[in-house]
C-alpha positions as CSV (number, residue, x, y, z in Angstrom):
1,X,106.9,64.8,20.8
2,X,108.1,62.3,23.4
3,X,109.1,59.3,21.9
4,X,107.1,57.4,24.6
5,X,104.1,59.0,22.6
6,X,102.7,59.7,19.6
7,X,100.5,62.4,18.2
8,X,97.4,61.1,16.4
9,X,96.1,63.2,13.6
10,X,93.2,60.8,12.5
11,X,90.3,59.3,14.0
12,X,91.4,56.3,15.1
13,X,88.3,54.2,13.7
14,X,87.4,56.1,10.3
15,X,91.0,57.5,10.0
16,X,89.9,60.2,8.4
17,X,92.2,63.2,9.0
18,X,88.7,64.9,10.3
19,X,89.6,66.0,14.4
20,X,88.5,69.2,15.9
21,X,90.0,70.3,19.1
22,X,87.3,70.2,22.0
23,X,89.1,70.7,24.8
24,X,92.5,71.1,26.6
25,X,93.3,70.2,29.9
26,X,97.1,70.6,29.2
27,X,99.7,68.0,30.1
28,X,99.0,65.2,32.7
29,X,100.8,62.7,34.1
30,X,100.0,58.9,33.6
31,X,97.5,58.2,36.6
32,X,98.7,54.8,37.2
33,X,102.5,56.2,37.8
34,X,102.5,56.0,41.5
35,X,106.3,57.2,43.4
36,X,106.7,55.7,47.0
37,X,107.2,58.2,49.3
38,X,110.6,57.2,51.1
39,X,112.3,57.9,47.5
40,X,112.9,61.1,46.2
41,X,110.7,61.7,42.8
42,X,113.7,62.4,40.7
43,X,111.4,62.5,37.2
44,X,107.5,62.3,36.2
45,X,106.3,62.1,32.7
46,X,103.5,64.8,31.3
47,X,102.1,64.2,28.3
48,X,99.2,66.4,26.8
49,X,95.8,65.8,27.3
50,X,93.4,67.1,24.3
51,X,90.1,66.0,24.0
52,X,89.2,65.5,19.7
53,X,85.8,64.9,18.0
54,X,85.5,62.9,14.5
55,X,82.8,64.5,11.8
56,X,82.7,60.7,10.7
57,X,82.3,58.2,13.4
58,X,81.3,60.7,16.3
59,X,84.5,59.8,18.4
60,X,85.6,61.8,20.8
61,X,89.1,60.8,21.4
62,X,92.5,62.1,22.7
63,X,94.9,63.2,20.6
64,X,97.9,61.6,22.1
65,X,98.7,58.2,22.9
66,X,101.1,57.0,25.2
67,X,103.1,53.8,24.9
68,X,101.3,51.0,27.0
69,X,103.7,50.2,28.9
70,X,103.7,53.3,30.8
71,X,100.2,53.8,31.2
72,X,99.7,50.0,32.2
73,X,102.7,49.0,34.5
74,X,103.4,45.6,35.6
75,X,102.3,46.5,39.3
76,X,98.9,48.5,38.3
77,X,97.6,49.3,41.6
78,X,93.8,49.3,40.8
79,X,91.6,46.1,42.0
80,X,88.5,45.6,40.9
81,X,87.0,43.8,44.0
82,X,87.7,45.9,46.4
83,X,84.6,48.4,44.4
84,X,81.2,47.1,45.4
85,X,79.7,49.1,42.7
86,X,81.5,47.1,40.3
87,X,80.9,43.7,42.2
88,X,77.2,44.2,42.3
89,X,77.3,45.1,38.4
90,X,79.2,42.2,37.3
91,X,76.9,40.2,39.4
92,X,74.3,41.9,37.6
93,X,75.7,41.3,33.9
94,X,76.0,37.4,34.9
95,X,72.1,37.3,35.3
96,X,71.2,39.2,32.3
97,X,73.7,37.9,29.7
98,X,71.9,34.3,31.0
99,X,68.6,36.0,30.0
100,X,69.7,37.1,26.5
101,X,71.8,33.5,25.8
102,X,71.2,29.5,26.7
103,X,75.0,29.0,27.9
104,X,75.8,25.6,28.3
105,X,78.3,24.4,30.8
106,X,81.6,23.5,28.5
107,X,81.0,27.6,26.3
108,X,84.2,29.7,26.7
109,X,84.1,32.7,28.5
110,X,86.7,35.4,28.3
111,X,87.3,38.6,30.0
112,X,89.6,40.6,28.2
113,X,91.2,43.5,31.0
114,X,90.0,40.8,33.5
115,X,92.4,42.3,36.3
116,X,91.7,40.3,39.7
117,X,89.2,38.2,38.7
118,X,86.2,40.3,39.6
119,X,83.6,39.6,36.8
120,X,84.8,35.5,36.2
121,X,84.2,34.7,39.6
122,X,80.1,34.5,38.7
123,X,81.2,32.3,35.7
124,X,83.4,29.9,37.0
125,X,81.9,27.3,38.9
126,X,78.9,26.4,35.8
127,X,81.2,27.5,32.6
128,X,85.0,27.5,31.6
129,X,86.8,31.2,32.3
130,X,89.8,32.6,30.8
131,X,91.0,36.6,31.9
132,X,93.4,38.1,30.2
133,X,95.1,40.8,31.9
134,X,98.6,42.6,31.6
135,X,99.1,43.0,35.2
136,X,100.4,41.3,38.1
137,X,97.1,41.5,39.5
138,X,96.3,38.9,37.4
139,X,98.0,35.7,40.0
140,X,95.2,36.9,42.5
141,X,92.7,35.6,40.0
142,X,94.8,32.4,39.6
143,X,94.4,32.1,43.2
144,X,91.3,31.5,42.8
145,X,91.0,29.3,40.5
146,X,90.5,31.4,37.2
147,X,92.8,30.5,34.4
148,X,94.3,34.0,33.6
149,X,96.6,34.5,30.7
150,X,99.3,37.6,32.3
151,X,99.7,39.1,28.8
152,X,98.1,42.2,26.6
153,X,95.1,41.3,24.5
154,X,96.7,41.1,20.8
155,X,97.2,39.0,18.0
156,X,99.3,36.5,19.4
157,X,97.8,36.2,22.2
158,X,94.5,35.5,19.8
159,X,96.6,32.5,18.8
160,X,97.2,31.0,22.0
161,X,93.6,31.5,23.0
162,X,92.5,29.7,19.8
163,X,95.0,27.0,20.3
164,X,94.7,26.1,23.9
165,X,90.8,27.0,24.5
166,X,88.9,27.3,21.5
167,X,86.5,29.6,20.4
168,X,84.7,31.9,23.3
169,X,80.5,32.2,23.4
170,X,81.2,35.1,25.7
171,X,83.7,38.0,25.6
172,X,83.2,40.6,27.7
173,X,85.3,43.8,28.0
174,X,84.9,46.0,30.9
175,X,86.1,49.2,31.0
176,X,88.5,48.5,29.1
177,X,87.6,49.0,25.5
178,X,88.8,52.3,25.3
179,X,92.3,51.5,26.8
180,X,93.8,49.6,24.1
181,X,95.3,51.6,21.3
182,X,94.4,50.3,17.8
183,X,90.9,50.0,18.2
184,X,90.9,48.1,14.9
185,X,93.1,45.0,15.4
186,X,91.5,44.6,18.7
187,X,88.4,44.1,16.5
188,X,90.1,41.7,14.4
189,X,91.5,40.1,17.0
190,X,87.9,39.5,18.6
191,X,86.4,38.4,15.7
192,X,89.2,35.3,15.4
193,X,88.3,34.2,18.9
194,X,84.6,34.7,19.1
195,X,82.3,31.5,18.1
196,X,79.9,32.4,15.0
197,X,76.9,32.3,17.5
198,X,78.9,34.6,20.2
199,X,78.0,37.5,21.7
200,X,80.6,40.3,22.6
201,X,79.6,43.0,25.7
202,X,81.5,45.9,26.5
203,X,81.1,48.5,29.0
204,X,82.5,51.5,28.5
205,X,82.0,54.9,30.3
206,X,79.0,57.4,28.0
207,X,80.2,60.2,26.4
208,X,76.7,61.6,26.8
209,X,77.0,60.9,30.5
210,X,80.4,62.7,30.4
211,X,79.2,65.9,29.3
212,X,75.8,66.0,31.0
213,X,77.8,65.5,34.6
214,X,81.0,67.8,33.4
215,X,83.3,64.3,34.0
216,X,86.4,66.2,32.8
217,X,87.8,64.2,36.1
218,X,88.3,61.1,33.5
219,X,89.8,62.2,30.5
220,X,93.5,60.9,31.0
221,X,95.5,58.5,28.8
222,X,94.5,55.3,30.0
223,X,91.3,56.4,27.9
224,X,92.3,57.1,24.4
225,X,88.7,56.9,23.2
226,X,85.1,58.2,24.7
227,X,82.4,56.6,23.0
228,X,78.8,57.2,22.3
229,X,76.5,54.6,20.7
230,X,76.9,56.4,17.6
231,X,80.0,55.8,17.4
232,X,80.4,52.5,18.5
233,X,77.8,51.1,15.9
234,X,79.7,53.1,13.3
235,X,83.0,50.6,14.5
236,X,80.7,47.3,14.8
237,X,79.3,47.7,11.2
238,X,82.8,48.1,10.1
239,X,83.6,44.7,11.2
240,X,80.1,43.4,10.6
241,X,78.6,42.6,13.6
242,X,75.2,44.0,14.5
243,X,74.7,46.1,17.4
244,X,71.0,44.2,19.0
245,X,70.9,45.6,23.0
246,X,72.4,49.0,25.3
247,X,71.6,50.1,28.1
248,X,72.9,52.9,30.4
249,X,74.3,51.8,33.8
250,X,76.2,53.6,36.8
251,X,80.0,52.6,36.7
252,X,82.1,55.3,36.7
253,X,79.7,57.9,36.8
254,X,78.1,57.0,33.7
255,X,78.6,54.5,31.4
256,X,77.0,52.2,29.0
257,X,76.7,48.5,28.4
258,X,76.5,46.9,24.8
259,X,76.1,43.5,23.0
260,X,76.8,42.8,20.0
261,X,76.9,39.8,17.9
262,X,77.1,38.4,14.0
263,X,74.1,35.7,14.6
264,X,71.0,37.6,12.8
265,X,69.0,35.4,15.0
266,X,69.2,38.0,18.1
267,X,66.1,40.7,17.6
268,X,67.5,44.5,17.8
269,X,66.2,45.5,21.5
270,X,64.2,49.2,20.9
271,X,66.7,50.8,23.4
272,X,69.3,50.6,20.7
273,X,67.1,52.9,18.2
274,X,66.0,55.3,21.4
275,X,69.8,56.0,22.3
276,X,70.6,56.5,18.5
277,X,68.2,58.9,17.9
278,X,68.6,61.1,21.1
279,X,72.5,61.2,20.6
280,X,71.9,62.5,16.8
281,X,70.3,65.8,18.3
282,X,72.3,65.8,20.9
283,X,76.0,65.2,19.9
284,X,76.2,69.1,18.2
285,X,79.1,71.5,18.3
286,X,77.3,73.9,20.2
287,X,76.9,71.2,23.0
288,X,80.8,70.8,23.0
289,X,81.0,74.0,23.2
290,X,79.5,74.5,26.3
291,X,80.5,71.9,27.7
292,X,84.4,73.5,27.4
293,X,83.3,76.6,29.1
294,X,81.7,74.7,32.2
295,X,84.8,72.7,32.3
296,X,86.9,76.1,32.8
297,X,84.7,77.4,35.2
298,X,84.6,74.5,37.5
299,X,88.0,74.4,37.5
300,X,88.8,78.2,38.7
301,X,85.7,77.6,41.0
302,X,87.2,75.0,42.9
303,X,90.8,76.5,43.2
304,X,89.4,79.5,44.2
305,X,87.4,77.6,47.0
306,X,90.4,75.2,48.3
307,X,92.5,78.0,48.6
308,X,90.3,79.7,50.1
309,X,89.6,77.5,52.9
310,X,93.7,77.5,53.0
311,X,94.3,81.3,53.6
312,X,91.3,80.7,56.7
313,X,93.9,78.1,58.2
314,X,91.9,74.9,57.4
315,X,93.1,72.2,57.1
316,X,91.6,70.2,53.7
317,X,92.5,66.5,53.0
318,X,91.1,64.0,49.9
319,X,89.8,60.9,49.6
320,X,90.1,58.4,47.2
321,X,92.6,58.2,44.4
322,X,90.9,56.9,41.8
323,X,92.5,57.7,38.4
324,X,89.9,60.2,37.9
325,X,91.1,62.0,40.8
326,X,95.0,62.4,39.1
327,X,93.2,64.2,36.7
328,X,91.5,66.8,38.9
329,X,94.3,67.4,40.9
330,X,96.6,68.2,38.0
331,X,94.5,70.0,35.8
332,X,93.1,72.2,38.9
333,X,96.6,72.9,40.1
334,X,96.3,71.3,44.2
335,X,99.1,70.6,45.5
336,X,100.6,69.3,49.3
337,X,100.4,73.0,50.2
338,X,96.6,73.2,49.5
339,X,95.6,69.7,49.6
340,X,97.4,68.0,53.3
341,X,97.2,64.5,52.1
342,X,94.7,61.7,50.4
343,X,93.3,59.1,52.5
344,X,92.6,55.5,50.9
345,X,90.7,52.5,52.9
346,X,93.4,50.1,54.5
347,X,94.5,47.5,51.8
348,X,95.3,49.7,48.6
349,X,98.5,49.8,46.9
350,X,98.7,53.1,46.8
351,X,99.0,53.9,50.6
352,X,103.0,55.6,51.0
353,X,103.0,56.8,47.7
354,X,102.4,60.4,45.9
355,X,99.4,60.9,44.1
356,X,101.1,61.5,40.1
357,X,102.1,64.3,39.0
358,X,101.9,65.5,42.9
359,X,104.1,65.5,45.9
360,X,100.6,64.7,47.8
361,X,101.1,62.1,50.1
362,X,98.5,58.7,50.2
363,X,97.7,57.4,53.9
364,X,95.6,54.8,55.1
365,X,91.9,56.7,55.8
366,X,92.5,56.5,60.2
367,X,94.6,59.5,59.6
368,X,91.8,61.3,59.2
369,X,90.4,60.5,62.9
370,X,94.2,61.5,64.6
371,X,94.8,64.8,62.3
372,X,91.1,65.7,62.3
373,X,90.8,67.6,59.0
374,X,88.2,70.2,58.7
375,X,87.0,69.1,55.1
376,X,87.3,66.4,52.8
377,X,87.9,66.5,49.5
378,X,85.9,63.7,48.0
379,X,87.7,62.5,44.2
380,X,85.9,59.5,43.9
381,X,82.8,62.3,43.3
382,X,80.5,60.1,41.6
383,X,79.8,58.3,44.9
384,X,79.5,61.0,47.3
385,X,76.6,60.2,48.8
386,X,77.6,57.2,50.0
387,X,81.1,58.7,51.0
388,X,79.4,61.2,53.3
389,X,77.5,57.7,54.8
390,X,80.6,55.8,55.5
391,X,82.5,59.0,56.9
392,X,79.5,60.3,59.2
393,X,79.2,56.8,60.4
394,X,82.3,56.5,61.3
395,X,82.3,59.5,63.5
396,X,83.7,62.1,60.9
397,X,82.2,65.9,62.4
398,X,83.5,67.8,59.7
399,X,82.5,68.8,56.4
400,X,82.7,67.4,52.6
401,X,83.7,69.2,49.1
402,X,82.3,67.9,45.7
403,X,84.4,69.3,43.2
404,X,82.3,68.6,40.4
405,X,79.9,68.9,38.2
406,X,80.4,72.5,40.4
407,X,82.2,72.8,43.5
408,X,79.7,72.8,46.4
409,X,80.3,72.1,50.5
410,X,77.9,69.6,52.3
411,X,77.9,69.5,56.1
């Protein structure tokens, strides 16, 4: 093994030695490893990409991990405000977290994985924010007017939290719960920060909604863990907090959003007892099982259709490159032969670089309206419909592919 990663033999919340092998998508690069494309690409990084299940917390989780450093470079190119999806949901959060608790204008709130700012921006003028992110990305926050700490989330930087700002009545975790590697010390961590009344809120993409929809797309390393309720309540008890309110919302295709607190005061909503007892007849083998063999099938589905489009001389480009979409490519085997190019909207980091793992180049989306493609591969799937919108509107005559859950043309 790669000393840049480790193999992980135990579930990484019970750590019982209890893993069965779901699935295999084989070795992927890191989707945030982006090469300009005026250098040569003189070396990538693979590392494997196995999808695990634990008998005793019902985790599904990889079965690699790869060293954080590489997985979350300095100049991670993702920016949360530039997806109105996830604008309008944080926007969201703010009112309903003010439903569920009386904030008052001097409580703490912290956004651990805050990035640019996105979700603090409808906190910061009637409460005191801190983000924590490991990325550069983090000074455009700072700009305005966030306090941002530009430093991973761990016990240290517990210390300097409790030091400098006191305990937090709010810690929300976005996406990013399943992105830190020892799940348990970043529970420990949480607990030293959190006020005894707090609540803490993640959102983390479903496991339920990954299977359902076929989301192989966004199984890569930056997500060492997919989590159903069942298995989160399983961690929470473990570090005795009680799990009171979930619901299911649309980020990322699927994903769901949880409080959870130790103040016995807060009344268990009946959502969390409706999503318990669905995912205990639902999380079976036999539904893994299938779920493997429509994975398979998609994927020699929609090689078989690029390529074919390819040997009738047409030209096919992509859009978007999300991280989900360095996953497809890879694990469906497109390359710059079969796929031209990818076209992100003006003002993403990405633009002049290769999509990983690929020598596909990333342009600026008016390419599309000088090379005039005759299809459009649309990665960023989950939100085709209002893809095909934006194109169409824009003038676009040709026609879109959505690769998944099975590969299908729209005009």
């Amino acid at each position: 093994m790669n000393k840049r990663s480790k193999t992980i033999n135990s579930c990484q919340i019970s750590k019982k030695k209890d893993l069965q092998k779901i699935l295999s998508l084989g070795f992927l690069p890191p989707v945030n490893n982006y090469h300009p494309i005026i250098r040569p690409v003189e070396e990538e990084f693979f590392f494997p990409a196995e999808l695990m299940y634990s008998k005793s917390s019902k985790l599904m989780q990889l079965g690699t991990i790869v060293d954080r450093e590489i997985i979350f470079p300095k100049s991670y190119p993702y920016t949360s405000s530039t997806t109105k999806i996830l604008k309008d949901n944080f926007k969201e959060l703010y009112k309903e977290i003010k439903n569920v608790i009386d904030l008052k204008r001097d409580n703490l709130i912290i956004d651990i994985g805050s990035n640019d700012g996105n979700l603090l921006e409808n906190f910061k003028k009637d409460h005191r924010v801190l983000g924590i992110t490991p990325e550069s990305i983090g000074k455009i926050a700072i700009k305005k007017g966030i306090k941002t700490l530009i430093r991973y989330f761990d016990k240290s930087t517990a210390k300097i939290i409790l030091k400098k700002f006191g305990r937090a009545k709010i810690i929300t975790a976005t996406n990013v719960f399943a992105h830190i590697d020892d799940i348990n010390s970043l529970m420990k961590n949480i607990t030293k920060i959190l006020d005894k009344n707090g609540i803490f809120i993640i959102e983390v993409h479903y496991l339920v909604s990954l299977i359902k929809t076929l989301q192989y797309d966004t199984i890569y390393h930056e997500h060492m863990r997919y989590y159903s309720l069942t298995s989160l309540n399983y961690l929470f008890k473990k570090f005795n907090f009680r799990l009171f309110k979930a619901k299911e919302i649309p980020t990322h295709g699927g994903s769901i959003r949880v409080y959870v607190t130790k103040n016995k005061t807060f009344k268990i909503d009946s959502s969390v007892t409706k999503i318990l007892k669905f995912e205990k007849k639902y999380l079976k083998m036999k539904n893994f099982e299938l779920f493997k063999n429509r994975v398979v099938k998609s994927k020699i589905s929609l090689y078989a259709l690029i390529n074919k489009l390819n040997l009738q001389n047409k030209k096919v480009f992509g859009v978007g490159s999300p991280s989900r979409g360095a996953t497809l490519v890879n694990y469906v085997g497109l390359n710059e032969d079969l796929l031209k190019c990818i076209l992100e909207i003006k003002g993403s980091h990405k633009i002049g670089k290769y999509m990983p793992g690929t020598k596909i180049p990333i342009f600026e989306e008016n390419y599309i309206y000088k090379n005039k493609p005759d299809y459009l591969l649309l990665l960023s799937w989950h939100i085709s419909e209002s893809l095909i919108k934006i194109f169409k509107k824009k003038g676009y005559r040709g026609k879109f592919i959505i690769p998944l859950p099975k590969p299908k043309i729209v005009k």
